[in-house]
N, C-alpha and C positions, 0 to 999 in steps of 0.2 A: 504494500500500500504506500502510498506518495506519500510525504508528509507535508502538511501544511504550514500555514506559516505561524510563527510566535503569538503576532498579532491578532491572525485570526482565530485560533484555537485556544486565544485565554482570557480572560474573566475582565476583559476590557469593556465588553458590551454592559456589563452593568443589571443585565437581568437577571441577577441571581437575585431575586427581594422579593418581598412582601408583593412588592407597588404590581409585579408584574407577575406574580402567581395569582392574584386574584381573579388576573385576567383570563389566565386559562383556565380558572373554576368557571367566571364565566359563559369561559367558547365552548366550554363540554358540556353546558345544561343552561344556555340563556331562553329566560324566562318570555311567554309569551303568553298572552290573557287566557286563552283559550285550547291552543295545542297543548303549551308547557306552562298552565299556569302553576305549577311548585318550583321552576326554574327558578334559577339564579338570577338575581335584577342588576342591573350593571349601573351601581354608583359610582365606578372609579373612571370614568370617561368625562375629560372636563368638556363638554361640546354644548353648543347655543343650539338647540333646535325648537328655540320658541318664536322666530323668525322667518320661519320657512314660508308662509302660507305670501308675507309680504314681497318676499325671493320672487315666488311661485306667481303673484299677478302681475309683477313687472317684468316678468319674461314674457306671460303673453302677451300683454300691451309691446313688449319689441324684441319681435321675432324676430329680427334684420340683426340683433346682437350673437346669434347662435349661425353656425354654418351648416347646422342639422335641420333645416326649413329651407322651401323654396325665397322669404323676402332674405336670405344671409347666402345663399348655397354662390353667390356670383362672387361673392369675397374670400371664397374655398383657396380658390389656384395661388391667389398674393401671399394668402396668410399662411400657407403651409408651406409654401419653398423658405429657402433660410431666411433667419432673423438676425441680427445683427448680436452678439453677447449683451450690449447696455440695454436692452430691450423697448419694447417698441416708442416711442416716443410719449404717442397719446397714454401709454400704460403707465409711464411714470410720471407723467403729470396727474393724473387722475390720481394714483396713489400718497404722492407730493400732497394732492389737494387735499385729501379725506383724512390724513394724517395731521392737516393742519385743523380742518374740523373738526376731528376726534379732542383737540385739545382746545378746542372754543375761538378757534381762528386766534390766539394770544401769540400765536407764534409761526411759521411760514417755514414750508423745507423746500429745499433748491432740487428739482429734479434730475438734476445732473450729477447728486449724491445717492439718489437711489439705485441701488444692487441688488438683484435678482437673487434667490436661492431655493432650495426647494423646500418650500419651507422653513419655520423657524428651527427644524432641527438642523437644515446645514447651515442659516446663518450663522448660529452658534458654532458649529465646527468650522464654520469660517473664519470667524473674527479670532476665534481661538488660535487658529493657523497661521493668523497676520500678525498676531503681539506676541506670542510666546513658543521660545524655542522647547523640547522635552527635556522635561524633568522641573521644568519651572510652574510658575503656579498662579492662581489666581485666589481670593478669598471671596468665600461663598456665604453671604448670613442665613442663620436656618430658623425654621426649619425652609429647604430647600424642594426644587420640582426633582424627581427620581433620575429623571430623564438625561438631566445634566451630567451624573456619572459616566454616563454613556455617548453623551452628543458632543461634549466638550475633552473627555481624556479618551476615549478607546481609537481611534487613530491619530490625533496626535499627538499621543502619549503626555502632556500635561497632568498635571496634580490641581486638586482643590481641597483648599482648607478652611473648614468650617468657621463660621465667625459667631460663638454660640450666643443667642438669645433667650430670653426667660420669660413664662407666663404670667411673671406678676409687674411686668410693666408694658402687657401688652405683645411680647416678644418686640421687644422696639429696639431698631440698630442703632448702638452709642458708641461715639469716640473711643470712651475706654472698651468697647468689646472688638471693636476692630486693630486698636491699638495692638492689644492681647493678642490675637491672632496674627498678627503681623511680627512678633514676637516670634511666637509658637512656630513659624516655618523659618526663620533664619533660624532659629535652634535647632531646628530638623535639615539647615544647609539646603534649602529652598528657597528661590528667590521668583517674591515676590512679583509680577509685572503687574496685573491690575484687579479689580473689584467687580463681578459681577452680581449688581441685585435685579430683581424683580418686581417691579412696582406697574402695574395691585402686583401686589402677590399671589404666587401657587406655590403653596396652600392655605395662605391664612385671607385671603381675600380683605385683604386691609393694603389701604392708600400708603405712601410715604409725605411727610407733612413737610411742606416746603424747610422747615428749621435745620430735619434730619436732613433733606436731599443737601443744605446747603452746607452742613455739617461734613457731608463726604464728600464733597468736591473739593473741600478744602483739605480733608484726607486725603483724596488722590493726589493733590497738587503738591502737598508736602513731601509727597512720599517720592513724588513723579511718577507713576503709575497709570495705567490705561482704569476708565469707569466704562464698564457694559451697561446699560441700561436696557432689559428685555421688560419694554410696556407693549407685548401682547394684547394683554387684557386693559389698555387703555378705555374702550369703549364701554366695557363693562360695566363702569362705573354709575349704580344706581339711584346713589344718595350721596346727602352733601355731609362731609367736604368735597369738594371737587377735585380733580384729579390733576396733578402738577405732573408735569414731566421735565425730565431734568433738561431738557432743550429750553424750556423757559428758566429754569436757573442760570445757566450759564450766560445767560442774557441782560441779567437784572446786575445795576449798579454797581450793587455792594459786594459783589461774586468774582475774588481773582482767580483765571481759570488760562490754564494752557488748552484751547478748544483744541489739539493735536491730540488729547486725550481722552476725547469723551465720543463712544459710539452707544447706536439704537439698532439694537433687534425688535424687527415688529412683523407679522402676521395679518393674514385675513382670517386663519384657522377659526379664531376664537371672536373676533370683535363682529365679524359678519356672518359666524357659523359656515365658514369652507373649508375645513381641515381635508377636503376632498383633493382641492384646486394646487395644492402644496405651493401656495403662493407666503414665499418668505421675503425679508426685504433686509439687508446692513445698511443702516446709515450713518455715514461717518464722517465727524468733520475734516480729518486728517487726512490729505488728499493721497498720501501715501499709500494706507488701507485701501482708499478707495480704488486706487488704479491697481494694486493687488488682489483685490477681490474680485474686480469683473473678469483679470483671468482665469481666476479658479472658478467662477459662475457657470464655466461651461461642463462641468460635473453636476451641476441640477439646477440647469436652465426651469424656467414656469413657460409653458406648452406657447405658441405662439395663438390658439386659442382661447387660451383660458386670459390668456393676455389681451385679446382682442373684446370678451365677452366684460371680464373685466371694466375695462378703460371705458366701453361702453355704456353700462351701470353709475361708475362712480362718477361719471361726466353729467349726471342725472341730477343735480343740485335740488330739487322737487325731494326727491327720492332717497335720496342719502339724509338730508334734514329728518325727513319722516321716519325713517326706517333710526337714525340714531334716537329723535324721542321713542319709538315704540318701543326698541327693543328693549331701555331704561324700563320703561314702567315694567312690559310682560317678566324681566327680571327681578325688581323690584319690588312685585305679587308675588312670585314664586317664591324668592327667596322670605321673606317676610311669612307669609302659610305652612314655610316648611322650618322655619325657626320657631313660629307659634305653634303648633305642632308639636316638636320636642320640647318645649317648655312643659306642656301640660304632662307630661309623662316624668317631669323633673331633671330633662335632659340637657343642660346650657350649651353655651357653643360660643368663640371668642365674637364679638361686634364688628361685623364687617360692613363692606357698603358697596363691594367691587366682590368681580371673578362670578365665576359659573359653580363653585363650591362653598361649604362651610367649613369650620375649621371644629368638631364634633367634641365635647368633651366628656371622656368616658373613665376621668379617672376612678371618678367611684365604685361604677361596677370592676374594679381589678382585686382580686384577691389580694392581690402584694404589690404595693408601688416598686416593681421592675419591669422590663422589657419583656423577662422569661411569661407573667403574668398578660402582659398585652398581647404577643404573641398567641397564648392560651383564649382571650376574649376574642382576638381577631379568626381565627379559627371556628370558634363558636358561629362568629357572624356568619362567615364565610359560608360553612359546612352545614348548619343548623336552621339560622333564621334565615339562609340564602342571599345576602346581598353580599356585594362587591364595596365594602366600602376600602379606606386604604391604610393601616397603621403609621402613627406618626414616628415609628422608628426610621420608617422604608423612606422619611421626608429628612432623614437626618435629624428628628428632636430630639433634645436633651431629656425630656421629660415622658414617660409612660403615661400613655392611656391616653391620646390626642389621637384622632382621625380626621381623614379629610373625607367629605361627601357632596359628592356632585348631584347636582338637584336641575341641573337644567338641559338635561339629553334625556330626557322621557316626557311623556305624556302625562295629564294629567290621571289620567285608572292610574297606570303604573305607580303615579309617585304614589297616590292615597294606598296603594296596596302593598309597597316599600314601609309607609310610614305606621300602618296596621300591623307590618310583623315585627318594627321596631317599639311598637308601644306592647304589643303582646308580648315580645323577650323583656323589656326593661320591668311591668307590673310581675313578672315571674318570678325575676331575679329580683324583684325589689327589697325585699329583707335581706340578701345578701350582697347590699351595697356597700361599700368602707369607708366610714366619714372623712371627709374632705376637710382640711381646713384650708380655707378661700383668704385671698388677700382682703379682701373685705366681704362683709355677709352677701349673700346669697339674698335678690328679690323674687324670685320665683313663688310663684304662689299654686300650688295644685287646686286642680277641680275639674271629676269626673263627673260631676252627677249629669250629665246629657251623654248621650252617644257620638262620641271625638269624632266620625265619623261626617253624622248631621251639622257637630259646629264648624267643619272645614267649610261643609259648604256655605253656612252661615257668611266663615269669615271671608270666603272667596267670590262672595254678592259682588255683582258689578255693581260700581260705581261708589267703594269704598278705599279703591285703592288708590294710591299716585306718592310719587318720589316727590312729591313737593309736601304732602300732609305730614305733619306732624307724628313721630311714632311714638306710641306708647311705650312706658319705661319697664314695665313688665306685665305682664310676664313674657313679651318677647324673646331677649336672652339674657344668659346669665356673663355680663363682658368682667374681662379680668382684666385690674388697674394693677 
């Protein structure tokens, strides 16, 4: 037998975990109402499918975007012979444009810095590729997305070092926690090259506040170090605060910044629900990256298609306005039903206001504040009450008994019938919870006397919801200061 190669025959890919066995309980028995209603319900999928139907009537309205219809099919022959590597012109202005909407027009990007990738997962392997040689490193705040092990070290052999956060200040990135870490890998004869965070975050679905983004810029700057910033999930963002991105920091007054160090990974995956379309983007102010990246772009160009249907959508100013408020609020309901929800059951979860998940807390039910314990709960979930959610070890937390749980790649039967086997496990186990003691008390208030059932739908009346209303201070969740 041939042997292969080092790289691809060793534990580079990163899927040995939790994040990614769930997945294959899963693909071997995923749940469906009727064929397989005891399947498995797949919560670890961060994906927006409460958007589709708005996709769906602005495709019919223009068929001339598609080469799959007679008004598109005459634009077949142009758009399938080659494409240039910077990609099509109209593609990246449009994505230029919506990029700058995503962020409330506060800020503008130069389409001549946008990079094509397939995806945010070879962005990532990109930018990785352009700042750091192997064996060198970046620092990662946690808890961290799984994926990273995988999309930023396993071919270009890079290292990432944890920059650890704590639940009783919200896991919030401080000076002194990156300090630390920064520490931690020159003692380890690891050097340093730059900082990548996630803002919203996956997994905690929580903003960065203009104070901290400005706080690590001036980390990066001190240290001279590249800042990644992957705002994916920019769009996401449901409730106020509003959403900063570090492209508006480095813009503002009082912010000394070497712009030669600050790039953006961003997506369609998540903010427009096309994780299909594998439309990834580097944007980077350092023109160096950037003439570096569009040669390596042609290892996962985005289809001249998907480019075409694309540019034609986001050039839709009607449509893109619409479709960013809609998507806010259909997120903003969902998310809000499936937090009040686990409240009633006595289930908290950190306070977020961005991302397609929660950030679940389940230290209570653990036999024993360890990993070996969480492992044991996640397994139950897993195997027992059939859901996919994700353990916060597999996210890199310091702390047992955190999960991540996605709430917006189902339907709504599915979620009420996710959240049915979650109140049914937690009232089971409920005597055999283990007191918690909370950075400050706990407001959650129980109350079964109706059927949880009847008050979802109660609380899912139209015309009770909206990201501008006022939320109630509980029993929604239980947030950790």
């Amino acid at each position: 037998m041939v042997a292969m190669s080092k790289i691809a025959t060793g534990n580079g890919h990163g899927e040995n975990s939790p994040y990614f066995d769930g997945w294959k309980a899963y693909e071997t028995n995923p749940f469906h109402p009727t064929e397989r209603p005891e399947g498995v319900i797949q919560m670890g999928l961060a994906e927006n499918q409460l958007c589709f139907n708005l996709i769906k009537n602005w495709l019919i309205k223009h068929p001339e975007a598609s080469f799959c219809t007679p008004q598109g099919v005459n634009n077949f022959k142009e758009t399938a012979l080659f494409q240039d590597y910077n990609g099509m012109p109209e593609f990246r202005q449009a994505v230029a444009k919506f990029m700058g909407k995503v962020r409330g027009d506060r800020v503008k990007f130069d389409p001549d810095r946008i990079v094509m990738s397939g995806g945010a997962t070879g962005a990532h392997e990109m930018v990785a590729f352009c700042l750091a040689d192997p064996g060198e490193a970046f620092l990662v705040p946690t808890p961290y997305y799984p994926g990273f092990d995988r999309d930023l070290k396993w071919r270009t052999r890079v290292e990432l070092v944890p920059v650890n956060c704590e639940s009783c200040n919200n896991f919030k990135i401080t000076r002194n926690a990156l300090e630390a870490a920064y520490v931690k890998a020159q003692e380890a004869n690891l050097r340093v090259k730059g900082l990548l965070i996630t803002n919203p975050s996956n997994p905690l679905g929580t903003i960065l506040d203009r104070d901290t983004l400005k706080s690590m810029v001036r980390f990066i700057n001190d240290k001279n170090i590249h800042l990644i910033g992957d705002e994916i999930y920019a769009a996401t963002v449901f409730m106020e605060p509003e959403f900063v991105s570090i492209s508006e920091i480095i813009e503002e007054e009082d912010v000394e910044c070497n712009r030669d160090l600050i790039h953006i990974v961003y997506s369609l995956s998540k903010d427009m629900g096309f994780p299909g379309f594998r439309v990834g983007i580097v944007y980077s102010y350092n023109d160096s990256v950037v003439s570096c990246a569009r040669k390596m772009s042609s290892f996962g160009l985005v289809s001249s298609q998907t480019q075409h249907l694309i540019a034609s959508m986001l050039s839709d100013d009607e449509f893109v306005d619409n479709f960013i408020t809609e998507s806010k609020e259909l997120l903003f309901k969902r998310h809000k039903y499936f937090t009040w929800s686990l409240s009633q059951v006595g289930i908290g979860c950190l306070k977020g206001n961005a991302g397609l998940f929660i950030w679940m807390d389940l230290r209570k039910l653990l036999k024993e504040k360890t990993f070996a314990a969480e492992m044991e709960l996640w397994r139950v979930i897993i195997n027992e009450v059939k859901l996919n959610v994700s353990p916060g070890s597999s996210f890199h937390c310091e702390e047992p008994g955190w999960f991540r749980v996605c709430f917006a790649n189902m339907d709504d039967h599915t979620m009420k019938v996710a959240l049915l086997r979650i109140r049914t496990f937690v009232l089971k186990n409920n005597e055999a919870m283990v007191p918690l003691k909370l950075c400050r008390p706990s407001s959650i208030k129980l109350s079964l006397s109706r059927s949880l059932s009847q008050r979802m739908d109660d609380f899912m009346s139209p015309g009770i919801m909206s990201p501008h209303s006022p939320l109630p201070q509980s029993p929604l969740v239980r947030a950790r200061t």
